[in-house]
Residue frames as qw, qx, qy, qz and C-alpha x, y, z in Angstrom:
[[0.875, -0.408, 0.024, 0.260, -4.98, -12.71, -8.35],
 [0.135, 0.940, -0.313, 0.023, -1.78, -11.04, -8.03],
 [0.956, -0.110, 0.032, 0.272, 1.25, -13.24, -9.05],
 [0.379, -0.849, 0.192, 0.313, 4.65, -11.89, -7.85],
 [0.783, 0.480, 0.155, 0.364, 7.39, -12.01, -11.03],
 [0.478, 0.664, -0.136, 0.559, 9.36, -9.21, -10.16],
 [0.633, -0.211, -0.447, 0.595, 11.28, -8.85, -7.17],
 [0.063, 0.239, 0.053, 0.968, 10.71, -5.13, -7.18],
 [0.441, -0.334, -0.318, -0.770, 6.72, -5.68, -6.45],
 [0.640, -0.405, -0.644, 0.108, 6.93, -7.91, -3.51],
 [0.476, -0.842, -0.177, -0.182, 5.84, -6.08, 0.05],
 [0.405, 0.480, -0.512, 0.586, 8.57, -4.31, 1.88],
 [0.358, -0.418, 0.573, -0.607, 6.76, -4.72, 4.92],
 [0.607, -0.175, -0.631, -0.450, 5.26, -8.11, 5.90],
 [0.727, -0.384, 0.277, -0.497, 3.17, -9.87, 8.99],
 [0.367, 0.359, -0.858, 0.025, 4.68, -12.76, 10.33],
 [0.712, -0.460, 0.088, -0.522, 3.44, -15.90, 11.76],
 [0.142, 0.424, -0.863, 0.237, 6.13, -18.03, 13.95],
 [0.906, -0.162, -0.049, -0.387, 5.31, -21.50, 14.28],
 [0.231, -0.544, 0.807, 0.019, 7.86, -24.11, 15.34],
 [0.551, 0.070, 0.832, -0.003, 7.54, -27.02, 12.64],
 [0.505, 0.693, 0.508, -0.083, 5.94, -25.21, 10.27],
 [0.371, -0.261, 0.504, 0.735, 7.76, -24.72, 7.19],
 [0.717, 0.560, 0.355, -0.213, 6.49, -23.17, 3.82],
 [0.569, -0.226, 0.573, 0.545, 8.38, -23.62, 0.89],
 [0.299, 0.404, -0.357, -0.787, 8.19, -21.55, -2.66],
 [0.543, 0.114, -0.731, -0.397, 5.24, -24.02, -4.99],
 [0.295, -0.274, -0.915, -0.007, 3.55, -25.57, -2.19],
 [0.570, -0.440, -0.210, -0.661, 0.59, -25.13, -0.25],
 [0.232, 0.089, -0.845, 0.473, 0.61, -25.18, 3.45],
 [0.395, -0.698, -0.502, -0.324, -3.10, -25.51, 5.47],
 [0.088, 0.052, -0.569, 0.816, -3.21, -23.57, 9.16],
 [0.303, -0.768, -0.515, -0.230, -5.84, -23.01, 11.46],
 [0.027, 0.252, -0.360, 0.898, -6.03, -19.65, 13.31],
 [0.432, -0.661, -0.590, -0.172, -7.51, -19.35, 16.13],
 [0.516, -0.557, -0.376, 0.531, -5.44, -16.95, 18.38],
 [0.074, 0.836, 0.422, -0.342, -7.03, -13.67, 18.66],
 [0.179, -0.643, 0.313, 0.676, -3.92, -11.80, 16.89],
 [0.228, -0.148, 0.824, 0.496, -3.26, -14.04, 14.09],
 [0.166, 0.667, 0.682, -0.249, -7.13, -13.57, 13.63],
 [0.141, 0.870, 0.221, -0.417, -7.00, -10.25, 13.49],
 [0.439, -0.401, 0.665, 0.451, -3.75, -10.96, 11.70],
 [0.201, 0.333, 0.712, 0.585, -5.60, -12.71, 8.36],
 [0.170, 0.834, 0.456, -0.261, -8.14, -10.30, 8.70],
 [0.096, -0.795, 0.287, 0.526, -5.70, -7.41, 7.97],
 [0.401, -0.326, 0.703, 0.489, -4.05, -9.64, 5.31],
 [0.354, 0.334, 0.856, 0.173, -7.10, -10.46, 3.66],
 [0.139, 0.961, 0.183, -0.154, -8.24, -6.50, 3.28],
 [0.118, -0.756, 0.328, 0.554, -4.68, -6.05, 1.41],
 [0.718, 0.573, -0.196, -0.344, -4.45, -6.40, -2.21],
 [0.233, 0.402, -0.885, 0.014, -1.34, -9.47, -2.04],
 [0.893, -0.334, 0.039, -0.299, -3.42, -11.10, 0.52],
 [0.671, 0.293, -0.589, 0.342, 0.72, -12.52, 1.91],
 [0.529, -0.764, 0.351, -0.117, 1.84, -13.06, 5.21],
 [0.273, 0.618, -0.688, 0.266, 5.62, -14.42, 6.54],
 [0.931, -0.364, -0.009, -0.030, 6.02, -18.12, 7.98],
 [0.165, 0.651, -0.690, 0.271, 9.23, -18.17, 10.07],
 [0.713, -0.455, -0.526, 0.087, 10.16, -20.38, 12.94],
 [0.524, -0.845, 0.007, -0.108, 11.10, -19.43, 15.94],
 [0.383, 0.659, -0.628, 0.158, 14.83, -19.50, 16.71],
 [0.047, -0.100, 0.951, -0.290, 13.69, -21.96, 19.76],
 [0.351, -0.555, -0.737, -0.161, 9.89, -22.98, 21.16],
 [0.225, -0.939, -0.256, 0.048, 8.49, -19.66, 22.81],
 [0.569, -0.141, 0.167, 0.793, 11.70, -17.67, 22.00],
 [0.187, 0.868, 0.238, -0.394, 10.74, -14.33, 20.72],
 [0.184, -0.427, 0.668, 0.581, 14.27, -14.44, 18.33],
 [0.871, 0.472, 0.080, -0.112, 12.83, -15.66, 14.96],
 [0.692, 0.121, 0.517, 0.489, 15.25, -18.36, 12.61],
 [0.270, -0.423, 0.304, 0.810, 16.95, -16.16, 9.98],
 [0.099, 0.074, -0.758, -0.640, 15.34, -17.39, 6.95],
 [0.522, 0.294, 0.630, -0.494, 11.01, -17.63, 6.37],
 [0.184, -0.071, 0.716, 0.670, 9.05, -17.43, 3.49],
 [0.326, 0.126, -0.029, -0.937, 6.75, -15.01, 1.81],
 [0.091, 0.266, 0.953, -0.110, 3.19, -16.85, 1.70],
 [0.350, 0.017, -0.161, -0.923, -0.41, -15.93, 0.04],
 [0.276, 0.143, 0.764, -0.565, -3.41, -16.75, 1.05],
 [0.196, 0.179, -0.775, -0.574, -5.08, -18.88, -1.80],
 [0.507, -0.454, -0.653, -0.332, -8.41, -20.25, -0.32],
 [0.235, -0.068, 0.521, -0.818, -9.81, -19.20, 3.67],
 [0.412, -0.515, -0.728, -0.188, -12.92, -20.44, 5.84],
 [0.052, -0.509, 0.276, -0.814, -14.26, -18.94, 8.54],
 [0.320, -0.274, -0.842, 0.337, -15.23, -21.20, 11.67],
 [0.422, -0.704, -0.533, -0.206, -17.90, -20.49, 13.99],
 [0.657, -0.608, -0.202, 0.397, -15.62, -20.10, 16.73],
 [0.175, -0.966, 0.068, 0.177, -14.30, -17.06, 15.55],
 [0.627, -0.461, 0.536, 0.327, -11.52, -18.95, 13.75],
 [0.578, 0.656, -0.323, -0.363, -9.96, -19.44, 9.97],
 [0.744, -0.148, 0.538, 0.368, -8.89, -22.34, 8.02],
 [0.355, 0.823, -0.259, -0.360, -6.62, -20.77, 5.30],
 [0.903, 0.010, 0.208, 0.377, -4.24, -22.41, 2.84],
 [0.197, -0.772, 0.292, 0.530, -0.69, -20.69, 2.32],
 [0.874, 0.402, 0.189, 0.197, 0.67, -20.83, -1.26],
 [0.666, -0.433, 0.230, 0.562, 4.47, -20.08, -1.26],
 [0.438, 0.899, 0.026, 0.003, 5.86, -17.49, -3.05],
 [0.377, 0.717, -0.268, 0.521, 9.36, -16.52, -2.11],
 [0.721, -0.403, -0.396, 0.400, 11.98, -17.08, 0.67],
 [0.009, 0.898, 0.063, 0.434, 13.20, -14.35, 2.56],
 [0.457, -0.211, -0.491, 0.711, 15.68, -13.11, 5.42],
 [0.307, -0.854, -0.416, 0.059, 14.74, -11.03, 8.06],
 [0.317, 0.516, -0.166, 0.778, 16.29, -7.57, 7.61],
 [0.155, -0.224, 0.411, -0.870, 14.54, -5.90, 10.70],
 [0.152, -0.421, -0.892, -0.069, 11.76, -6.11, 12.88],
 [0.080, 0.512, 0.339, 0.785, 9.19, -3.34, 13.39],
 [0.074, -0.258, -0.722, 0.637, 7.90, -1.79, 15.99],
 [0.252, -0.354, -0.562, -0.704, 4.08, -1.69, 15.47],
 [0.450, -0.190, 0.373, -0.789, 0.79, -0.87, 17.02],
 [0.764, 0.145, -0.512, -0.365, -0.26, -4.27, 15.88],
 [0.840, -0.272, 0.453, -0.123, -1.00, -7.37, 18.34],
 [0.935, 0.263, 0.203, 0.126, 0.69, -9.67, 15.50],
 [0.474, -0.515, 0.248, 0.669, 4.65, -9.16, 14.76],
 [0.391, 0.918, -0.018, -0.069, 5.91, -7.20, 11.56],
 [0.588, -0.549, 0.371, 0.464, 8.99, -7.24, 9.89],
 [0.418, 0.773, -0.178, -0.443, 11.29, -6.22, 6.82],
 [0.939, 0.023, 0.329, 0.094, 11.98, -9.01, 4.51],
 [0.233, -0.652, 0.586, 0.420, 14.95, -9.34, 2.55],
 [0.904, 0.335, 0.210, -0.160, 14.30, -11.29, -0.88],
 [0.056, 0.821, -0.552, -0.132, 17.76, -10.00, -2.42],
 [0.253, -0.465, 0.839, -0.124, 19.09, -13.46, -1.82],
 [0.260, 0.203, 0.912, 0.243, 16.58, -15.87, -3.40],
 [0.504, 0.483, -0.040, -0.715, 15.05, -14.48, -6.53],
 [0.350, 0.103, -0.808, -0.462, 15.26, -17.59, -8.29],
 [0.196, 0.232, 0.856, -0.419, 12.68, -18.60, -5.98],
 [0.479, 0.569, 0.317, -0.589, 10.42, -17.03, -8.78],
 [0.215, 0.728, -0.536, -0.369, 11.93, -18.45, -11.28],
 [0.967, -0.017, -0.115, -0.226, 11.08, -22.19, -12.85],
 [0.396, -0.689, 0.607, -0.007, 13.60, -24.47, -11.12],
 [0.633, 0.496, -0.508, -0.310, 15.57, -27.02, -12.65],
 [0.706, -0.411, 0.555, -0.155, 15.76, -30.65, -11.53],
 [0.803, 0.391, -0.403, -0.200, 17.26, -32.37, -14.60],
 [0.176, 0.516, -0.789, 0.284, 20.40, -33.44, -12.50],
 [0.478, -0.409, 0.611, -0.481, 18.59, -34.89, -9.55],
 [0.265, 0.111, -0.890, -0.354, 18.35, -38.44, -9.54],
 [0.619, -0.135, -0.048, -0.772, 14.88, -39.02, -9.17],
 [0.878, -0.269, -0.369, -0.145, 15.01, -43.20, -8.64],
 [0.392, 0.045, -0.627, 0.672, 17.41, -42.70, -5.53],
 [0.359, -0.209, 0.162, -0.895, 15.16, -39.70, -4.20],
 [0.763, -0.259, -0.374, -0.459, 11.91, -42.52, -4.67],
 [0.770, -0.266, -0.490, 0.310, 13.78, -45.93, -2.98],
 [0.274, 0.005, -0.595, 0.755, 14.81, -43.43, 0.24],
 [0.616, -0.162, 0.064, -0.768, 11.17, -41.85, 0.59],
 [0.826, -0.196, -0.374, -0.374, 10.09, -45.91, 0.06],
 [0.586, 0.190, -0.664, 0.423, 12.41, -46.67, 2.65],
 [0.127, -0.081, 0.425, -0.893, 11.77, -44.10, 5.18],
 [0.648, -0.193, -0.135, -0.724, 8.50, -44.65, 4.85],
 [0.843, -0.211, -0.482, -0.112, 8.25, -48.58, 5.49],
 [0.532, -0.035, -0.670, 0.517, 11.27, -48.21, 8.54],
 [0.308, -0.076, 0.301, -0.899, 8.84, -45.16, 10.09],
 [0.115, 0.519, 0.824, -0.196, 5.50, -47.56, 9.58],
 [0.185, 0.355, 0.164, -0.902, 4.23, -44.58, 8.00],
 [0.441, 0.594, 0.672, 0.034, 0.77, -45.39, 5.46],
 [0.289, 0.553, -0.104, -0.774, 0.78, -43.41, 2.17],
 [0.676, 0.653, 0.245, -0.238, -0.41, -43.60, -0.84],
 [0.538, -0.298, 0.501, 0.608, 2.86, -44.98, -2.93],
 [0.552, 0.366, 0.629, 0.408, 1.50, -44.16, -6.47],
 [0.065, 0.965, 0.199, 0.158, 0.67, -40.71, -5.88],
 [0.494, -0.601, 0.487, 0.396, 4.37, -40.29, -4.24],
 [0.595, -0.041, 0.553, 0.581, 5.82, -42.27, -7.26],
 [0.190, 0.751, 0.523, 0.356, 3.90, -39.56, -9.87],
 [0.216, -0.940, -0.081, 0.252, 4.63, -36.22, -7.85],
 [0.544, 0.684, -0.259, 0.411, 6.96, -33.83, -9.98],
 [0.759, 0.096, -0.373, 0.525, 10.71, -33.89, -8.52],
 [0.035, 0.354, -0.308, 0.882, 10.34, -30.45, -7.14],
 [0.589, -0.441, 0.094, -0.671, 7.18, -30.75, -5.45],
 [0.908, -0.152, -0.377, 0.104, 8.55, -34.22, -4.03],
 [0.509, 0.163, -0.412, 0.738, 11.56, -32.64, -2.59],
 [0.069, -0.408, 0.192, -0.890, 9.91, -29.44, -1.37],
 [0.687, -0.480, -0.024, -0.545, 6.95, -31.39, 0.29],
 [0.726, -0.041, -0.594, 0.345, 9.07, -33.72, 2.13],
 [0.176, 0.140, -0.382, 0.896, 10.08, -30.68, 4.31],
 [0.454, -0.196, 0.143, -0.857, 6.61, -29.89, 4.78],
 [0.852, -0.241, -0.085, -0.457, 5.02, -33.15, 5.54],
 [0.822, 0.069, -0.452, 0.339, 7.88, -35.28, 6.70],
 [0.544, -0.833, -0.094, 0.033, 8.14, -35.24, 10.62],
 [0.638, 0.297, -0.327, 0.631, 11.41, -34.13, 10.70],
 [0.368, -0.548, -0.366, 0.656, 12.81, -32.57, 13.71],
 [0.151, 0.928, 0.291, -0.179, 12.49, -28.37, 13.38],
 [0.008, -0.827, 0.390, 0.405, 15.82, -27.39, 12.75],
 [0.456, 0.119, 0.796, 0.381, 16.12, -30.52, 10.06],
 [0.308, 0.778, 0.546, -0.040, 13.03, -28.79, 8.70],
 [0.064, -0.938, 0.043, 0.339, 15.07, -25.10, 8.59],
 [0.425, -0.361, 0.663, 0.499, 17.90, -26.85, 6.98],
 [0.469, 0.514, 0.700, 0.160, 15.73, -27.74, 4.25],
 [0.190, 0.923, 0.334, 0.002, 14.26, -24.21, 3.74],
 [0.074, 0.908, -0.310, -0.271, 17.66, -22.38, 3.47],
 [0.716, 0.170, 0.436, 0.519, 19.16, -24.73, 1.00],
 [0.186, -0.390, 0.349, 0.832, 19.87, -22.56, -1.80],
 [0.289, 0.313, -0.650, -0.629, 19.07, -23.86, -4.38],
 [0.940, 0.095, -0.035, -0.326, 16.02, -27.35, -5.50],
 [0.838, 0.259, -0.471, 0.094, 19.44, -29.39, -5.95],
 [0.246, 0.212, -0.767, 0.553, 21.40, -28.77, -2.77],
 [0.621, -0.165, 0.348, -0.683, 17.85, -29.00, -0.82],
 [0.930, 0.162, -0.309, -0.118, 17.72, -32.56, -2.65],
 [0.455, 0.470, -0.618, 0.437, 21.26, -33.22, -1.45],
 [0.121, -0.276, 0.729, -0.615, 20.09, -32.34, 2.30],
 [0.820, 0.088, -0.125, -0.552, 16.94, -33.85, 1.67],
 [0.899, 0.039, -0.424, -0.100, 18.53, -37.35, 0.98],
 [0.277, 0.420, -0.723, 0.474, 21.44, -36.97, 3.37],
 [0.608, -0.215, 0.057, -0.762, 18.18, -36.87, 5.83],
 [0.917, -0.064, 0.018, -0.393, 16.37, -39.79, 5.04],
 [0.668, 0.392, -0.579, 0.253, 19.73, -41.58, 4.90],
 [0.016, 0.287, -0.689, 0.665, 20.64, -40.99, 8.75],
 [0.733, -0.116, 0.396, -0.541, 16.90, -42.34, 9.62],
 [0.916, 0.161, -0.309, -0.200, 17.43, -45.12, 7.60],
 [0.647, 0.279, -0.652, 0.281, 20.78, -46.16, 8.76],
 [0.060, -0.357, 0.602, -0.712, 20.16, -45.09, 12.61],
 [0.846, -0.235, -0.032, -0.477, 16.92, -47.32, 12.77],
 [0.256, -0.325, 0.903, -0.115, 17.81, -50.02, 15.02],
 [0.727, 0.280, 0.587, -0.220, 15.02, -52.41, 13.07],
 [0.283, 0.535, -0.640, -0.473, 16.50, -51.72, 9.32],
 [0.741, 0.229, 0.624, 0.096, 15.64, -54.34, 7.09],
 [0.031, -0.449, 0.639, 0.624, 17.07, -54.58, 3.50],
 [0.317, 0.454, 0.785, 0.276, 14.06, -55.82, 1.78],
 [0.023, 0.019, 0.036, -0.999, 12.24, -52.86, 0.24],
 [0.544, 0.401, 0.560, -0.479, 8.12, -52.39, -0.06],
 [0.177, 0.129, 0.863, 0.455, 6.10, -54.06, -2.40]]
């Protein structure tokens, strides 16, 4: 397995796949299913190159051809292959990235040059001493009981601070460009910051609020 550590060794070219909603974030692991014919042909290609990485952006709207400014460099860390001619893969974040250029290729599946220049501490262990970690909890246990949403509170209350913060963005419906906000934070502490500022406007805009908390 090839694990990126030096900003120098990551792909100057990479395959992108634009999804509206779908964020990945450096440290987590996002599932997908492909099933349209490019993006197919797409992990194929990815999977016969020695990074095995492709680029999740969004879109700068829904069916816009413009891609959002900011994606993030993704490797492909476990694959199936369906009957139907399809893959379930899981992404494992590596590194965020702007979009210097896009490419003109002979490729069904887009291309572009990534910019990393701008988050290399994205390889780089991240510090969360500062955040406060029982505010972060009571607004997840909050959001969670004024959305009706069913998890699994002990595994939540046990997830490390970064991988709490970073999967919110990825599994918390947030709207897409709430989601984008997330992913160009800077930094694990000002993504906490927008992170709570978040779950703070669904809490206080819920016309059913209640001020007990779950038990």
């Amino acid at each position: 397995m090839i694990k990126h550590t030096d900003i120098e060794l990551l792909p100057k070219k990479v395959a992108i796949f634009p999804l509206t909603g779908a964020v990945l974030f450096p440290g987590t692991q996002l599932p997908l299913n492909i099933f349209e014919p490019r993006y197919v042909q797409m992990i194929d290609d990815a999977l016969a190159s020695p990074g095995r990485v492709i680029g999740m952006i969004q879109p700068s709207k829904p069916g816009e051809k413009t891609l959002k400014k900011v994606g993030c460099l993704g490797r492909i860390s476990t694959f199936n292959e369906a009957e139907d001619n399809r893959y379930l893969i899981t992404l494992s974040g590596s590194i965020r990235f702007q979009v210097k250029e896009e490419l003109n290729t002979t490729t069904p599946y887009r291309q572009i040059m990534p910019n990393y220049d701008q988050y290399e501490s994205d390889l780089k262990p991240q510090h969360v001493e500062s955040i406060d970690r029982s505010k972060l909890l009571a607004l997840v246990k909050k959001y969670l009981e004024i959305r009706k949403i069913m998890a699994d509170w002990e595994i939540i209350k046990d997830t490390p601070t970064e991988q709490l913060i970073n999967y919110s963005g990825i599994l918390v419906p947030f709207t897409a460009e709430e989601k984008q906000l997330l992913l160009e934070s800077k930094t694990i502490i000002t993504r906490s910051h927008v992170l709570e500022a978040l779950y703070q406007s669904y809490i206080f805009d819920s016309p059913g609020e209640k001020s007990d908390q779950l038990h």
